[in-house]
C-alpha positions as CSV (number, residue, x, y, z in Angstrom):
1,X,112.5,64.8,43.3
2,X,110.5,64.1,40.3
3,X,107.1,65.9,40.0
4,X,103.9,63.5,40.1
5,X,103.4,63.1,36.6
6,X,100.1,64.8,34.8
7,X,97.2,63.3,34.5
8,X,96.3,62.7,30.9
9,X,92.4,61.7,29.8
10,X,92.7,60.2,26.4
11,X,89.8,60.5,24.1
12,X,88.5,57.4,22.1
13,X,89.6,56.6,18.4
14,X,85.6,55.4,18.0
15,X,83.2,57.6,16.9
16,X,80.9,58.4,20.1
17,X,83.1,56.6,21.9
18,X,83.0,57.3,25.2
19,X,86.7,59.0,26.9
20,X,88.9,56.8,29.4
21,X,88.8,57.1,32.4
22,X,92.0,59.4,34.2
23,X,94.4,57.4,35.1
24,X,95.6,57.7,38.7
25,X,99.0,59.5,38.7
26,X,102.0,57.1,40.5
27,X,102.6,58.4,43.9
28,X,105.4,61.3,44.2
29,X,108.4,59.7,45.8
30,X,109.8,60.6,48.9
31,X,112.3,63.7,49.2
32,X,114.9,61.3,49.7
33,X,114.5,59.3,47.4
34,X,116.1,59.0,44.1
35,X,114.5,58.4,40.6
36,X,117.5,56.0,39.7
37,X,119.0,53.4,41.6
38,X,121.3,54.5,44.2
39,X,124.3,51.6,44.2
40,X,127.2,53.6,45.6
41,X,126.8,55.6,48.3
42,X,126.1,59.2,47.6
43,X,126.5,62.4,49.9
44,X,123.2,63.5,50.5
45,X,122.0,67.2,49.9
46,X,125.3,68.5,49.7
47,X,125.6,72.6,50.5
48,X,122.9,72.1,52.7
49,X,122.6,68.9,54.4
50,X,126.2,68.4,54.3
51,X,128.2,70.8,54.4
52,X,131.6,72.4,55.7
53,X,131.0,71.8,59.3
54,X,130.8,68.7,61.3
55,X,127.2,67.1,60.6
56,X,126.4,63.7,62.0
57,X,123.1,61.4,62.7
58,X,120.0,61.7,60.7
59,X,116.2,61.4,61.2
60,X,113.2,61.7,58.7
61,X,109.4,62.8,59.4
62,X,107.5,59.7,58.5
63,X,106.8,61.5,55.0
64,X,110.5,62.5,54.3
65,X,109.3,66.0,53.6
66,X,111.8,66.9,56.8
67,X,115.1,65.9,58.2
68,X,116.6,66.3,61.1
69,X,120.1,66.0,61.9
70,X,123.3,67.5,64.7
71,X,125.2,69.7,63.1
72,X,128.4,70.8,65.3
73,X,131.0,73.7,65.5
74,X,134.0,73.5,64.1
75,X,135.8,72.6,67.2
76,X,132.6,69.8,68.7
77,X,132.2,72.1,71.5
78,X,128.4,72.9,70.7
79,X,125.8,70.4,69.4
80,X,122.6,71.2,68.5
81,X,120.1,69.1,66.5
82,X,118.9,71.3,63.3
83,X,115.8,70.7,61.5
84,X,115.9,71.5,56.9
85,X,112.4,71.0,55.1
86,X,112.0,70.4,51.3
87,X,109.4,72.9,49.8
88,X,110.4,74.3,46.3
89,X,112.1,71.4,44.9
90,X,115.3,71.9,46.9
91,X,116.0,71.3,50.7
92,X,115.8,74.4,52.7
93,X,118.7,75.9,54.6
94,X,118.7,74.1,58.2
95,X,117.7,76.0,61.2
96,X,118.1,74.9,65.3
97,X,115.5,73.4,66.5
98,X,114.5,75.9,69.8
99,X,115.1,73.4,72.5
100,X,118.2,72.6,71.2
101,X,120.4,75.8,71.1
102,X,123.7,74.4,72.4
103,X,123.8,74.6,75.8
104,X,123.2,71.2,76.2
105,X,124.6,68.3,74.0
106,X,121.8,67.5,72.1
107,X,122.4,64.2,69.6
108,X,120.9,61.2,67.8
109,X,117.5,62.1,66.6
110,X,115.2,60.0,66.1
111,X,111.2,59.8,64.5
112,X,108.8,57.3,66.1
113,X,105.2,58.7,65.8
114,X,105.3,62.1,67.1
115,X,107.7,61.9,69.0
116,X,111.4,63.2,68.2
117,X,113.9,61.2,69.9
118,X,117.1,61.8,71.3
119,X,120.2,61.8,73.4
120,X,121.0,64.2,76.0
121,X,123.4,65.7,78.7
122,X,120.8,68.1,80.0
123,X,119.4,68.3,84.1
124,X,117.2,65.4,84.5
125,X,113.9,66.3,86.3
126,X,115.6,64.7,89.9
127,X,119.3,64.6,90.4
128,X,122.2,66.0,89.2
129,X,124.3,63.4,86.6
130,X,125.7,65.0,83.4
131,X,125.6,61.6,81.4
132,X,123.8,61.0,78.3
133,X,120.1,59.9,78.7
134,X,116.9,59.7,76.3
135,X,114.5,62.4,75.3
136,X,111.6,63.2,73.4
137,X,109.6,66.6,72.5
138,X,106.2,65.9,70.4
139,X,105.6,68.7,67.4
140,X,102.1,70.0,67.5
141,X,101.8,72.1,64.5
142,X,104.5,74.5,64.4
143,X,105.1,74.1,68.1
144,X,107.3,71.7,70.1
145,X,106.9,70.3,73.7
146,X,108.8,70.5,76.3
147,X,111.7,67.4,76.1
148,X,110.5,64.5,78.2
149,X,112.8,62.4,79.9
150,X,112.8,58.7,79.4
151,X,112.6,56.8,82.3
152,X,113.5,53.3,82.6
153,X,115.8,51.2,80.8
154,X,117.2,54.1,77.8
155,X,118.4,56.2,80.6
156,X,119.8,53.6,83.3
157,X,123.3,54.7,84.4
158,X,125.9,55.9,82.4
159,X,125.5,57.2,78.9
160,X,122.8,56.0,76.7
161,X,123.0,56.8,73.5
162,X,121.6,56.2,69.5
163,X,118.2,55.4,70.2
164,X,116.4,53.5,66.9
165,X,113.0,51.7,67.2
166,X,111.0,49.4,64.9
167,X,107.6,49.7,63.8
168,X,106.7,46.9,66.6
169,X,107.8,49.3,69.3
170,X,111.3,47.7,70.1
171,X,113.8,49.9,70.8
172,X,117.7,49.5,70.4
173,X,119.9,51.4,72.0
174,X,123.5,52.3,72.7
175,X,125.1,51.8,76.7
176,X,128.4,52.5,78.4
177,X,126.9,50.8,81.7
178,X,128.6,47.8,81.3
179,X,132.0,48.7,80.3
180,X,133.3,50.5,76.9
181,X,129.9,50.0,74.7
182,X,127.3,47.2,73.9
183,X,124.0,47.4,72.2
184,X,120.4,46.7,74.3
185,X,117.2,46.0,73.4
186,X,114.3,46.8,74.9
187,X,110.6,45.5,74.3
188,X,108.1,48.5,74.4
189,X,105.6,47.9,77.9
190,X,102.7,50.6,78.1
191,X,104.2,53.8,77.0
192,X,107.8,52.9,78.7
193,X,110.3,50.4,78.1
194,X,111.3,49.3,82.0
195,X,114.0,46.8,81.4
196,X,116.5,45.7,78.5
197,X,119.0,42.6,77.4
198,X,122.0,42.7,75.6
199,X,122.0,41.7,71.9
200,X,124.1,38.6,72.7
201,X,124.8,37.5,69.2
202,X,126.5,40.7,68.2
203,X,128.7,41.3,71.3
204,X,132.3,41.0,71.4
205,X,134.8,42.6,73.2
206,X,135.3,45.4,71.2
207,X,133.2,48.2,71.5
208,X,129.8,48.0,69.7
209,X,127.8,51.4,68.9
210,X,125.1,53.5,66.8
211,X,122.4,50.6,66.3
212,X,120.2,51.2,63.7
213,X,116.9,48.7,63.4
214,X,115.1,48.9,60.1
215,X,111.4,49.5,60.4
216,X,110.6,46.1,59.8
217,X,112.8,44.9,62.6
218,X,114.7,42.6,60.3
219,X,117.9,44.1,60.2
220,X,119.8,45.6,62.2
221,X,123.5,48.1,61.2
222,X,125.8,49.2,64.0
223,X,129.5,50.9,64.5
224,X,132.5,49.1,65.5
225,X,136.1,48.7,65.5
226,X,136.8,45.0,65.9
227,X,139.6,43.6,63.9
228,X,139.1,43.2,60.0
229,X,138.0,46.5,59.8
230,X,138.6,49.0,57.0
231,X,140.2,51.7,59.0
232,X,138.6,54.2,61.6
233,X,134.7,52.7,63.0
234,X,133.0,50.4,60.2
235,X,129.8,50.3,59.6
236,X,128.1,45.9,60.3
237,X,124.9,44.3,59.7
238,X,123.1,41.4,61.2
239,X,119.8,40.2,60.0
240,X,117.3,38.4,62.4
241,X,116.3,34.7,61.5
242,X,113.6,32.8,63.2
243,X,114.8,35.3,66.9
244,X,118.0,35.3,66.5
245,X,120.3,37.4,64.6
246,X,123.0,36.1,62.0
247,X,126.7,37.0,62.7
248,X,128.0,40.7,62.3
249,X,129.0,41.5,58.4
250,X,131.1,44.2,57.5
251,X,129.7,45.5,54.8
252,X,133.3,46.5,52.9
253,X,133.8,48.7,50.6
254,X,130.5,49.3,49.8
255,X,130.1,51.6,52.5
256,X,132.9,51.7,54.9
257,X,136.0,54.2,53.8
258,X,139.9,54.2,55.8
259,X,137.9,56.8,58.0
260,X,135.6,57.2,60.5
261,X,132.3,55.7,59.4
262,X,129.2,55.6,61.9
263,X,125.9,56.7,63.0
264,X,123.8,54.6,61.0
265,X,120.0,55.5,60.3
266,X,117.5,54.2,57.6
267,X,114.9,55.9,55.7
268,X,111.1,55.9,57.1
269,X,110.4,53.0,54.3
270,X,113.4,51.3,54.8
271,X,114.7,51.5,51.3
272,X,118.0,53.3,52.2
273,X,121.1,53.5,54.5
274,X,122.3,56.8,55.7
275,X,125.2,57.2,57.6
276,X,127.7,59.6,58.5
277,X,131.9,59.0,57.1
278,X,134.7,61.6,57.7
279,X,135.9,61.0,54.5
280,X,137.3,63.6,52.1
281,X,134.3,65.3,51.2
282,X,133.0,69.1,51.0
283,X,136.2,69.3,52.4
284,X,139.7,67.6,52.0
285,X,141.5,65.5,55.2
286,X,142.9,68.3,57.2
287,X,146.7,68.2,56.5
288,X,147.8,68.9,60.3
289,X,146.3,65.2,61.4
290,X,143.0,67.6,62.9
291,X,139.7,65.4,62.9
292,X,137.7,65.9,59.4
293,X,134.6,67.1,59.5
294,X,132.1,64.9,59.0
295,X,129.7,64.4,56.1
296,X,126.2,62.4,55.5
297,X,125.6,59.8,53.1
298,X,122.9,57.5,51.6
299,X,123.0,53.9,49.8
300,X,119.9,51.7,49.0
301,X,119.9,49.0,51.2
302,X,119.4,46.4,48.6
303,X,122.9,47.6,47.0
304,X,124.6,46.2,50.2
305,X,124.1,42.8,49.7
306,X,122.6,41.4,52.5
């Protein structure tokens, strides 16, 4: 990330003439961000961020000086979310965040306000299922909350999954309830969000997954593997016009690879895409047919077209 740029106070040519005033320096851009356009998608923070293990998912703090993201053993077995800040010029080596140590599947973060969403197989505060519902923990200074379950509609029954929200409060949402996987939405009432509808215009009978909303609310990326795909999950858009949201693109070869692509997210100013591929990367397809390890990458939104 570029430095803010010096101030400079320029004196006069005149004689007596009195200095200029100092000019306000641009503001510094976001750690994310990228001085020059970014048109082809890019894997982000590479040796740190993305690295030899499996790393999917991605959050930012609203000022993109921290990122949160599930990084994964080698074999899936343990998921934790893991936390990097930027400070030096350089993202910082990612460390666990302490309610999320791997004895519980911990996935899908997400950053509305304070609160840090996400997805969870832990004990709910009554019962006993082992499905996946929604959390939060708020961050007061240094020190995190205890998670808070979700009630209502993000942790009905079954799994629920890939929480993203819009600045208005709307929250999307992934659910097995209904059969293989469909997307929900679910207005925001008091602090809760009791009931939810599917997004009807995307829905087909494949499997639809990982909605990401942008912050404006305007458009909206998911996962799925309906015919005239590119290979493995693709990544689709559908923007919203006057309520109602344009038929599913794939967004080709832009973005999506012969692999696994998924687990959309967008930056905290909407400018970018990030997403997860198990593309070759940091390191090459695994020759015995294993699953690759997956990788995280980042496109600006206005290179996809839509």
């Amino acid at each position: 990330m570029r430095s803010a740029w010096v101030l400079i106070t320029i004196a006069g040519c005149g004689g007596g003439k009195a200095p200029e005033a100092a000019r306000p320096a641009p503001p510094a851009l976001p750690a994310y961000a990228s001085a020059e356009p970014i048109t082809s998608v890019r894997m982000f923070a590479p040796g740190v961020v993305s690295t030899a293990a499996p790393e999917f998912a991605i959050a930012f703090t609203p000022d993109g000086s921290t990122v949160y993201f599930d990084r994964a053993s080698d074999d899936r077995s343990k998921l934790a979310i893991v936390a990097s800040t930027f400070a030096n010029g350089a993202w910082q080596t990612p460390t666990p965040l302490p309610f999320s140590t791997g004895e519980f599947r911990d996935v899908d973060p997400f950053v509305a306000g304070d609160r840090l969403y996400f997805s969870s197989n832990r004990p709910r505060p009554v019962g006993n299922e082992t499905d996946f519902d929604t959390w939060y923990v708020v961050q007061t200074g240094q020190a995190w909350g205890a998670p808070v379950h979700v009630e209502g509609a993000p942790s009905g029954p079954g799994n629920q999954v890939c929480v993203s929200i819009a600045r208005d409060g709307t929250l999307y949402f992934q659910t097995d309830a209904t059969g293989a996987g469909d997307i929900y939405r679910a207005a925001r009432v008091g602090d809760g969000y009791p009931t939810a509808a599917p997004v009807a215009e995307i829905t087909t009978t494949a499997p639809e997954s990982n909605p990401a909303i942008s912050p404006d609310g305007t458009l909206l990326v998911f996962v799925s593997d309906r015919e005239g795909g590119k290979g493995g999950t693709d990544l689709y858009a559908s923007r919203a016009h006057d309520g109602a949201w344009s038929p599913a693109r794939n967004l080709g070869p832009t973005v999506n690879s012969p692999f696994a692509d998924f687990a959309p997210a967008f930056s905290p100013d909407g400018k970018y895409l990030f997403f997860t591929s198990e593309r070759p990367g940091l390191v090459p397809t695994p020759e015995t047919g294993a699953r690759p390890p997956g990788d995280i990458y980042q496109i600006e939104v206005a290179a996809l077209g839509i």
